[in-house]
N, C-alpha and C positions, 0 to 999 in steps of 0.2 A: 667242286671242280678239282679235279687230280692233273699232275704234269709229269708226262712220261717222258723219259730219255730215252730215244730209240738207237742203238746202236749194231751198224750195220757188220756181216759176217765177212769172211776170205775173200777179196777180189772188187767187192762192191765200195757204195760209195753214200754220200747223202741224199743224194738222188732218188735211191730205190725206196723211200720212205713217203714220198709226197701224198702220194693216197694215202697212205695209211695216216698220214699227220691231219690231213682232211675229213677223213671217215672218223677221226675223235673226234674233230672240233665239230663235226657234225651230232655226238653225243653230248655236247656241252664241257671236254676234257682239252688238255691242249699238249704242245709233244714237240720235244724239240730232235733233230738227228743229228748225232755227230759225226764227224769225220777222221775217222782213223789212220795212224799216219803207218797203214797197213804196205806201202811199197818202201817203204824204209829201212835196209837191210840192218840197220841198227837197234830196231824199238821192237820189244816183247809185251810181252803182258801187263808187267808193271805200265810200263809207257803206256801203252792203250788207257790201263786202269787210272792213268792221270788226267790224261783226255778225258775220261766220262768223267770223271768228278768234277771236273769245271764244270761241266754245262748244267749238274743240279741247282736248282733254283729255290727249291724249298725244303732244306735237309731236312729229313726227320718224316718225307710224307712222297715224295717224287719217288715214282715205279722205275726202276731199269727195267730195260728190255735189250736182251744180245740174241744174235742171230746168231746161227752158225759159229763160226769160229770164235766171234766175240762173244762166245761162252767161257773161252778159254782167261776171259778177263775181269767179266764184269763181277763176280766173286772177292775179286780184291775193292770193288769200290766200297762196301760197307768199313775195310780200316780208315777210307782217307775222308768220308765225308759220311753222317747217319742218312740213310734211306727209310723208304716206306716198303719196299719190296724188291725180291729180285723175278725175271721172268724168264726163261732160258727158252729159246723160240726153235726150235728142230736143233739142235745146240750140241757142239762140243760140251764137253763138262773134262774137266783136270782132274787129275787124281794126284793127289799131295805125294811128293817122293820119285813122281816121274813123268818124264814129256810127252805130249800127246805120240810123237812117233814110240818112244816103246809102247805105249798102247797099240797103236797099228799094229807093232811086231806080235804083239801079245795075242791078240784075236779080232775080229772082223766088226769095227764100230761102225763102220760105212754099209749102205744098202749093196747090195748083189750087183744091181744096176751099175754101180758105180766101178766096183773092179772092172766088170766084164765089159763094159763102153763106155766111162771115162778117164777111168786112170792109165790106159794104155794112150790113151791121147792129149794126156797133160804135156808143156810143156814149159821149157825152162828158158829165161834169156841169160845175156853175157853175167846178171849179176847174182843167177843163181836161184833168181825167183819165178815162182811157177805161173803160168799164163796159162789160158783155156783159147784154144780157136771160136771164132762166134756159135759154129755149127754145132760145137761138142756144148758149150754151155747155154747154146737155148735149148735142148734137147735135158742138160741135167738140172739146171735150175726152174725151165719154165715151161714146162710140157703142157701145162694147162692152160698156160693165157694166150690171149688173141698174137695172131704172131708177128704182126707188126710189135706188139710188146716186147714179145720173146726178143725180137732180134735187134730193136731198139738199147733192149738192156745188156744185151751179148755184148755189143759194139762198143760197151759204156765200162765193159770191167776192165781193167788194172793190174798189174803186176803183185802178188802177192807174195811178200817176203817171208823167208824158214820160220825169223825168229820165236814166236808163236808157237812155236810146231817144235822143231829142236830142242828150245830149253827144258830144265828140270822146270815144272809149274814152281813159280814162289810163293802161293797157297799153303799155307799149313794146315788150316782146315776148313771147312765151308762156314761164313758167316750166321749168328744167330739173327736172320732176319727171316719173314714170313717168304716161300721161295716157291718156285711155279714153274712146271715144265709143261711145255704147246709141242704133242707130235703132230707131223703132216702122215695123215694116213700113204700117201701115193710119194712121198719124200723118195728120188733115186741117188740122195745122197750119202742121208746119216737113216742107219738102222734101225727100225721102229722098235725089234726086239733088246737091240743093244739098251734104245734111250730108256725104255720101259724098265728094264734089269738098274742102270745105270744111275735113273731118277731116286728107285727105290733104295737102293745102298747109298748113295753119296748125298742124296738132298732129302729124303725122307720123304718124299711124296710119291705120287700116282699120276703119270703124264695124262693130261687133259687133250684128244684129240681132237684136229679138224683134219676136214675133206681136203684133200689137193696137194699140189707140188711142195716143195722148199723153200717157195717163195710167196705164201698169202700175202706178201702185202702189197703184192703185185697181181695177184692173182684174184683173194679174193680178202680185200681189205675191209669191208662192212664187216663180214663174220671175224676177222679176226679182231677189229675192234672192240665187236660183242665181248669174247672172251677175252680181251685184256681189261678191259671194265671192269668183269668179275670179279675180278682178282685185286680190287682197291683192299688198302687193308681197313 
């Protein structure tokens, strides 16, 4: 039996994990989600990456898993506690010596989908954090699931602060642990061609594809079970 750390991307919450924490325990694995103090115009990566290392339970063998933007952290969790793996799930990934926005500026790590109908519809409140309307983010996160889902989770996201996104990455360079990249074939967030180029230079692997949105664990959490299984070390 393995105990996965699931940690959730930009916006989300511990919520978005439930099936997926069911669809392990339904494998015999068990999974706990944390909560990221992602609306918090103070806490970056580090911060984040202190959060996950609390919730490991058995150093030295427990899988992370980071969504989306909590790719930008889980990288740091091998200095603060020993792991059994990392899993980078449709995932930001840092590049040591600069913030995810000079990447933005650099070249296009987001799907097509995304410029052209959601980031013209992002928006920002008084403290400078970026919010999604319901409509724009069940349309970018959950194209595939039933839409009572979709709309259900739209309703459910959260303000998500720069910090993250602005800083230099404090990464100096990727962890020596066994490491694992999950692309969403249909993903209109993060760019399948980017994560493919981006997996092989920075983590030394070959993204491992599934069917569907951004959001398998909402979508289709039995398959993604499958393949986070695979990847025990």
């Amino acid at each position: 039996m393995t105990h996965f750390v699931l940690v959730h991307g930009g916006w989300h919450g511990v919520w978005c994990w439930r099936e997926q924490i069911i669809a392990l325990e339904r494998l015999g694995h068990t999974a706990t989600a944390v909560e990221l103090p992602s609306d918090d115009p103070g806490a970056g990566a580090q911060k984040y990456a202190d959060v996950i290392a609390s919730a490991v339970r058995e150093p030295g063998t427990d899988v992370v898993v980071g969504h989306s933007l909590a790719g930008l952290a889980i990288p740091l969790v091998p200095d603060l506690v020993p792991i059994g793996a990392l899993v980078f799930l449709a995932s930001l990934l840092p590049d040591p010596g600069r913030s995810w926005r000079e990447q933005l500026a650099a070249g296009r790590p987001m799907a097509d989908w995304f410029y052209a109908n959601a980031l013209p519809r992002q928006e920002k409140d008084d403290l400078g954090r970026s919010v999604w309307p319901p409509e724009v983010a069940a349309e970018l996160f959950y194209h595939d699931c039933p839409q009572e889902t979709a709309r259900s989770a739209a309703a459910r996201l959260r303000p998500q602060s720069p910090g993250p996104i602005g800083e230099t990455t404090p990464l100096k360079a990727f962890p020596d642990v066994p490491r694992h990249y999950v692309g969403c074939r249909d993903d209109r967030a993060v760019s399948g061609s980017w994560a493919q180029e981006a997996a092989r230079t920075r983590l030394g692997v070959e993204v491992t594809w599934i069917d569907g949105s951004h959001s398998p664990f909402l979508a289709a959490p039995q398959q993604l079970a499958g393949r986070l299984v695979a990847f025990i070390p």
